[in-house]
Every structure is written in C-alpha cells, then in structure tokens.
C-alpha positions as CSV (number, residue, x, y, z in Angstrom):
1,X,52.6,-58.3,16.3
2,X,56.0,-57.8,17.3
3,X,57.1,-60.9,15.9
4,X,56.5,-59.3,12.4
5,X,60.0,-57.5,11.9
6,X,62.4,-60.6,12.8
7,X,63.6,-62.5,9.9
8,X,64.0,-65.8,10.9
9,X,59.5,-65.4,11.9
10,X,58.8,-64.3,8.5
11,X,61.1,-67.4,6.9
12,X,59.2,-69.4,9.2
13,X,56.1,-68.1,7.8
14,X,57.2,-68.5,4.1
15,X,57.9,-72.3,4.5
16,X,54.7,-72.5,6.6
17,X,52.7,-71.1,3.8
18,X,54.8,-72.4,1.2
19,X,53.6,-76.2,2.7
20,X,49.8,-75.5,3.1
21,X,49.9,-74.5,-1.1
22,X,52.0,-77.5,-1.7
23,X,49.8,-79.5,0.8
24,X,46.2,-78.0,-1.5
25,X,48.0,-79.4,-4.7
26,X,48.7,-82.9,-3.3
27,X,45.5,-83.2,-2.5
28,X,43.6,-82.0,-5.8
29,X,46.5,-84.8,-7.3
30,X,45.2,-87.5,-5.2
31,X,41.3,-85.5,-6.6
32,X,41.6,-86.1,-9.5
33,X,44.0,-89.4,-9.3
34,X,40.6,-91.5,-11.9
35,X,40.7,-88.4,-14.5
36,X,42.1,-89.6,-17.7
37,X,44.5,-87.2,-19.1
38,X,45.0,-85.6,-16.0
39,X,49.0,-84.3,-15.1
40,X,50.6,-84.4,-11.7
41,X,51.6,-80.9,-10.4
42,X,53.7,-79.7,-7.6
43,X,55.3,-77.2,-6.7
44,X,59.2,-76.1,-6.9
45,X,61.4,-76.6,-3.5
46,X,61.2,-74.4,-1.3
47,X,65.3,-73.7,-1.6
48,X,64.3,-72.6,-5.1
49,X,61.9,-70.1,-4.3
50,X,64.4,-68.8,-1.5
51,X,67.3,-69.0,-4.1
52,X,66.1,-65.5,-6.1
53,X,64.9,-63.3,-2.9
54,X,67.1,-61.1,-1.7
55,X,66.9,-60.5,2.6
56,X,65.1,-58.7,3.9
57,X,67.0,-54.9,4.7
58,X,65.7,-51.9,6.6
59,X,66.7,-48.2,6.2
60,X,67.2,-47.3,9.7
61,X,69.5,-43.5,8.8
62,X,68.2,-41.4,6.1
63,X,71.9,-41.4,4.5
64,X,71.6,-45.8,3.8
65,X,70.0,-46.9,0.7
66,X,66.9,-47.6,0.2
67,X,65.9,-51.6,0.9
68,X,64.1,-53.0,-1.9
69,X,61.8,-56.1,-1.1
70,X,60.9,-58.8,-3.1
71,X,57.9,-60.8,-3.2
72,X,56.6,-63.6,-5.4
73,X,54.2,-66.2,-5.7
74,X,55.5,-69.9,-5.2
75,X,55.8,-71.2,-9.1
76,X,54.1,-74.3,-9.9
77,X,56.9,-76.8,-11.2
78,X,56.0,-77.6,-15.2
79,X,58.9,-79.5,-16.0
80,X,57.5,-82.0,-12.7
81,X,57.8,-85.7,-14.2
82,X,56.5,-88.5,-11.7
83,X,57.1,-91.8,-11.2
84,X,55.3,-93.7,-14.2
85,X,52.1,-92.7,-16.5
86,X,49.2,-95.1,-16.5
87,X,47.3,-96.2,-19.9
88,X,44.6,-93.4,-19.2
89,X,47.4,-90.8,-19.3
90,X,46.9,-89.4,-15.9
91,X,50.5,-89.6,-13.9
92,X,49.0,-89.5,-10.7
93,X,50.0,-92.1,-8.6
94,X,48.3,-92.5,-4.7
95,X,51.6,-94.0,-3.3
96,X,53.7,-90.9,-4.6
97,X,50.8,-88.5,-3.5
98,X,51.1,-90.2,0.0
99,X,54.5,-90.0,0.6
100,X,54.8,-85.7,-0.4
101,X,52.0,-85.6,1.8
102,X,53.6,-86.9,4.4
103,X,57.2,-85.5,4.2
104,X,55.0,-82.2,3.6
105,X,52.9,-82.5,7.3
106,X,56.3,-83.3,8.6
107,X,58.3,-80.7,7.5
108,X,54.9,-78.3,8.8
109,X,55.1,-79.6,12.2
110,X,58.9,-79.4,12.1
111,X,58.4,-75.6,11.0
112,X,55.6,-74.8,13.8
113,X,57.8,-76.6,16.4
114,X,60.8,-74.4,15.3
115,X,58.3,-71.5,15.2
116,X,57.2,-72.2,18.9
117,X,60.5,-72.5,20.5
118,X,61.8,-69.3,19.4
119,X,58.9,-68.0,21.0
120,X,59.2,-69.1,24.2
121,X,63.3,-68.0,24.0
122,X,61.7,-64.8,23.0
123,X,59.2,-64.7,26.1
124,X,61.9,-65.8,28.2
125,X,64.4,-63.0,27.2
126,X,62.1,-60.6,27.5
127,X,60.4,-61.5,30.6
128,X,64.3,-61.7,32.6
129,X,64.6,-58.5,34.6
130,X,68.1,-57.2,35.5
C-alpha cells in the first residue's frame, strides 16, 4: 500500500496495535477478576515503548549509512501496582478495569480518526491537478 513508507501511518499503526494488546489484557483482568491469587497486568505506556526506537531512516544514495531499524514487542509492565488487593489476593478491581478500557477505546478512536484524516489530505493532494 502506498501508505506503508510514511512515518506518521506506521506511528499510527504502532499506537493502533499497541491499544488492541493493551485492550486483550484488560479484558483477561476483568476474566479472571473471581481468581484468587490472580495479579493485574498491563502494559507500559506507549511513550515508553516509543522512548528506545530510533526513526525510522532510509538509504536513498549508496554513499549514506546504512538505516538500522528497530523492532520490539510491547513489554508487559511487572512492577504494575493497582489500586488495592482484596483478601483473596487477586488486585483486580472492575472499576479500574473499566476505566483503562475506556481511556483505551478512546485513545483507538482518537488514533483511527487521526489515521482517516490524513487520508483524505492525502487523497486530496494527490487527486489536485495543476
């Protein structure tokens, strides 16, 4: 697709998948929110997991270095301590659960909004004829 090569797409992209993982943990929290013993996870910020990569750089003249890419997996946050532990052990708590799901669904439809209006500024710009 010819979106594939612009930077701010493939951020886009990241954040997108970034939320649909954190958006799967949420909802094996809220799972297993009656297991005794079971631990909360989440995952880091997404600033974090943008803080070690490097952008994104392309050779284009045989005399430029090299770009080197980085990739990694979104880390799952360990040292993630909620809001309270109940007498079973498990520190799941719905109410928490509820509210990173929703700031997580917004900040998905905020990202596919973003997504689709550089697309049509991209349609538009390409579809002007001079």
């Amino acid at each position: 697709m010819i979106i594939d090569g612009v930077g701010l797409f493939n951020l886009i992209n990241q954040r997108m998948d970034y939320l649909r993982v954190r958006h799967s943990l949420i909802a094996q929290n809220v799972a297993h929110a009656d297991t005794p013993g079971y631990a909360a996870s989440d995952l880091k910020p997404f600033k974090a997991a943008l803080a070690g990569a490097a952008p994104e750089l392309s050779q284009t003249n045989s005399a430029h270095l090299a770009a080197s890419k980085t990739a990694g997996a979104y880390r799952q946050d360990t040292s993630y301590e909620g809001w309270e532990v109940s007498p079973s052990e498990n520190s799941v708590l719905l109410e928490e659960e509820m509210i990173k799901a929703a700031d997580s669904a917004r900040d998905y439809q905020m990202a596919s909004t973003v997504m689709r209006k550089h697309l049509t500024m991209l349609r538009a710009a390409l579809s002007t004829r001079s």
